[in-house]
MILUMDREN-639342 format. One line per field, with one value per atom (N, C-alpha, C): x, y, z; atom name; residue in three letters. Coordinates in steps of 0.2 Angstrom, whole numbers, padded with zeros to 4 digits. Layout:
BEGIN
u X/...
v Y/...
w Z/...
at CA/...
aa ALA/...
// end
This chain:
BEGIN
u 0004/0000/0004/0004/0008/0005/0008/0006/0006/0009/0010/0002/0002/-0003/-0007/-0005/-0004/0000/-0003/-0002/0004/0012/0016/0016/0016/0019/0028/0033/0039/0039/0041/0043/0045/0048/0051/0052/0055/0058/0058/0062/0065/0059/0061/0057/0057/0051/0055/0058/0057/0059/0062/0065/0066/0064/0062/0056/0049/0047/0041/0040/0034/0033/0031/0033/0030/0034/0034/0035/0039/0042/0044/0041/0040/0038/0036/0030/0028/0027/0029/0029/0036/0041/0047/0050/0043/0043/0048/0050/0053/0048/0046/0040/0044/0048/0050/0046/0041/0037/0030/0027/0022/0028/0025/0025/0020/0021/0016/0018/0021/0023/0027/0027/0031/0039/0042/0048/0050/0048/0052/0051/0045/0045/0051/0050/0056/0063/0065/0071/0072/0068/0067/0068/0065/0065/0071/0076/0081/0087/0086/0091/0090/0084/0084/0088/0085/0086/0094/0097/0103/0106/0103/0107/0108/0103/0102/0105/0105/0110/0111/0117/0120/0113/0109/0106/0100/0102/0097/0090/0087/0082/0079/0081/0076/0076/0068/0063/0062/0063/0059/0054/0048/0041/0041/0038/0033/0026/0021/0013/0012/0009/0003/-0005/-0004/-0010/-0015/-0012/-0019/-0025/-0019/-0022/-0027/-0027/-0031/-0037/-0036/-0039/-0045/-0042/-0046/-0049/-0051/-0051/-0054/-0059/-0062/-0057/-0054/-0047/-0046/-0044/-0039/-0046/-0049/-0056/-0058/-0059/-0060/-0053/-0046/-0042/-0042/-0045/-0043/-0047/-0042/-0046/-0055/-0056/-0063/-0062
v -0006/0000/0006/0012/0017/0021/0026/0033/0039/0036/0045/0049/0054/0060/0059/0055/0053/0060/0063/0069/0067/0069/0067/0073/0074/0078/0078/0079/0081/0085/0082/0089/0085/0092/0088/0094/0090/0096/0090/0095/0094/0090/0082/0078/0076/0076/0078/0070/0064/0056/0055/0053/0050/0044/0041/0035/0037/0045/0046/0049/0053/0058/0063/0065/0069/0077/0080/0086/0091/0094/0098/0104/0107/0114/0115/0115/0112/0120/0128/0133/0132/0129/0127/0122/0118/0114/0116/0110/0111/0108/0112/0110/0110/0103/0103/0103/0101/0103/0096/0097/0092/0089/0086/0081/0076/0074/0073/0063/0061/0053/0053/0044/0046/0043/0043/0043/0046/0055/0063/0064/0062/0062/0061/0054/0049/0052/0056/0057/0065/0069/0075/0072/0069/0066/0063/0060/0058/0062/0067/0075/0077/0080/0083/0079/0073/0068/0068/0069/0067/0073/0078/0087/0086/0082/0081/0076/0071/0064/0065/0067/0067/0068/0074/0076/0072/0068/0063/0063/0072/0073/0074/0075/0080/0072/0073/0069/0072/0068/0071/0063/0065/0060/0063/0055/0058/0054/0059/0059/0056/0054/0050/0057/0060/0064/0065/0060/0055/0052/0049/0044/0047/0053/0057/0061/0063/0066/0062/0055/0051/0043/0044/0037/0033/0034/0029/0023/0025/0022/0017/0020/0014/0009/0009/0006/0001/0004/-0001/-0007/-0005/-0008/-0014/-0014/-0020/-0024/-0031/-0037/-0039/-0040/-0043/-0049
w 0000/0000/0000/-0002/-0005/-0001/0003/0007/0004/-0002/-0006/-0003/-0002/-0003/0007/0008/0017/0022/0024/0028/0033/0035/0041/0045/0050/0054/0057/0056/0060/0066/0071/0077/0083/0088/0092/0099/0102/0109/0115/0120/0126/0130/0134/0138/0143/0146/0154/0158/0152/0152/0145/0146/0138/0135/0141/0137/0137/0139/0137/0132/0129/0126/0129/0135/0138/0138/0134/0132/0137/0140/0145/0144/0137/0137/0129/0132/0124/0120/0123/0119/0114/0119/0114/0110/0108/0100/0095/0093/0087/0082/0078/0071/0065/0063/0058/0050/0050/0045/0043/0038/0036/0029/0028/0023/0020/0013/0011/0011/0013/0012/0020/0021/0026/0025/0016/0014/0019/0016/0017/0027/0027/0036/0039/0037/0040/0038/0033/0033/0036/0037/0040/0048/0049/0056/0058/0052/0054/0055/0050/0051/0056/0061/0067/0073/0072/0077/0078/0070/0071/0075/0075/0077/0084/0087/0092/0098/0092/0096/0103/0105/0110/0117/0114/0119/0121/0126/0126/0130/0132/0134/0126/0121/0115/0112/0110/0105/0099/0093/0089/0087/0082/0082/0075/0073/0066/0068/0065/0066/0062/0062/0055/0055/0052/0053/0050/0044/0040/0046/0050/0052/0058/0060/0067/0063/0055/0052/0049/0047/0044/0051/0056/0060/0057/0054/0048/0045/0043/0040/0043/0050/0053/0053/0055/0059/0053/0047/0041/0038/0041/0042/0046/0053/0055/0055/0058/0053/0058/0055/0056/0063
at N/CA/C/N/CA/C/N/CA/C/N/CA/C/N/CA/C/N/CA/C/N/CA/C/N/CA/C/N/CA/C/N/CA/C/N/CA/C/N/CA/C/N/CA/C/N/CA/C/N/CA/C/N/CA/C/N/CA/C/N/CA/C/N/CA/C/N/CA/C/N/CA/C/N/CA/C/N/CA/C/N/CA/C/N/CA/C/N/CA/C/N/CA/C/N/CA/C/N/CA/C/N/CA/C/N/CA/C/N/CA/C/N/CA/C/N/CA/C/N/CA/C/N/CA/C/N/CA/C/N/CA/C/N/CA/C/N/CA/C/N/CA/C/N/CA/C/N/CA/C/N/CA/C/N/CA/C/N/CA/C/N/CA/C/N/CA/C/N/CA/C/N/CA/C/N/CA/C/N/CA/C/N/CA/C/N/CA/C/N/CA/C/N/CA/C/N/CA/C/N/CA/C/N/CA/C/N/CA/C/N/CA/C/N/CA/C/N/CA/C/N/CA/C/N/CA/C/N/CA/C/N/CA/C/N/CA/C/N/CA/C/N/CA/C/N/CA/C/N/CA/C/N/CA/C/N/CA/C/N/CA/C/N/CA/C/N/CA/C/N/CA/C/N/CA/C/N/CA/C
aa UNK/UNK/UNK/UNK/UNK/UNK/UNK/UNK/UNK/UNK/UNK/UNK/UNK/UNK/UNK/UNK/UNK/UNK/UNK/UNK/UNK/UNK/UNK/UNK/UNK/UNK/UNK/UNK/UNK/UNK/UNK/UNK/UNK/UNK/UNK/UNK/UNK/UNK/UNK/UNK/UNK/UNK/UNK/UNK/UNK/UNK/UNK/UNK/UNK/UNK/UNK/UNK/UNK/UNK/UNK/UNK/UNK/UNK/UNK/UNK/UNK/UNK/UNK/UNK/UNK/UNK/UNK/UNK/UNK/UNK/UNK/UNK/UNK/UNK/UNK/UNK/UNK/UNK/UNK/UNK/UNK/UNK/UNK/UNK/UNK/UNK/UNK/UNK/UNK/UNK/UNK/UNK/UNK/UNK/UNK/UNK/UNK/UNK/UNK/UNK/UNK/UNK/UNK/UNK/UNK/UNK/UNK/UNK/UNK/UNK/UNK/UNK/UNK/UNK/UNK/UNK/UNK/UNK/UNK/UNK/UNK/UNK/UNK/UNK/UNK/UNK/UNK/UNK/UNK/UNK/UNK/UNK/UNK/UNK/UNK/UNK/UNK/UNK/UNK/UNK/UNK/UNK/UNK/UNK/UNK/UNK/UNK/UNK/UNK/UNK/UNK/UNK/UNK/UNK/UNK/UNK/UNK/UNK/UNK/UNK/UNK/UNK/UNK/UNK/UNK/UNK/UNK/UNK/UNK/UNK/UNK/UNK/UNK/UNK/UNK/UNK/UNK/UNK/UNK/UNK/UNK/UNK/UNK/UNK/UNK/UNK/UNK/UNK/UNK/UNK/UNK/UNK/UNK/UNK/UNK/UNK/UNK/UNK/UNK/UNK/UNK/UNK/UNK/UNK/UNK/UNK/UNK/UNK/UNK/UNK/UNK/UNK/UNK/UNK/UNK/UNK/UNK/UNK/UNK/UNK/UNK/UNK/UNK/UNK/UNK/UNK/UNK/UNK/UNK/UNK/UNK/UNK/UNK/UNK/UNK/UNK/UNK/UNK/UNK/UNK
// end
């Protein structure tokens, strides 16, 4: 199944766990962009994350925002 024209969110910022998502301050997100596949997500995602490395409080996530905009979707996906 192909995701072309499937909405991504990128973005990221300081955690107050690093095995949460739990945001510390969420006025200073980094919002790296939308995209339209999650090829280009995935690779956006892998550039900031990599600026980051070291710092093992900052997250960055990619969204599926297909999938929040459309819940239909997933719901017709699973199996019976």
């Amino acid at each position: 199944m192909s995701d072309t024209g499937k909405l991504h969110l990128v973005f990221g910022g300081r955690v107050s766990d690093p095995q949460t998502l739990d945001f510390a301050d969420l006025k200073s997100m980094d919002v790296i962009g939308f995209f339209p596949d999650y090829k280009s997500a995935e690779n956006a995602w892998r550039t900031a994350a990599q600026r980051t490395v070291d710092d093992a409080e900052m997250k960055y996530v990619v969204v599926h925002m297909h999938r929040l905009l459309q819940p239909e979707l997933l719901e017709a996906a699973k199996p019976a």
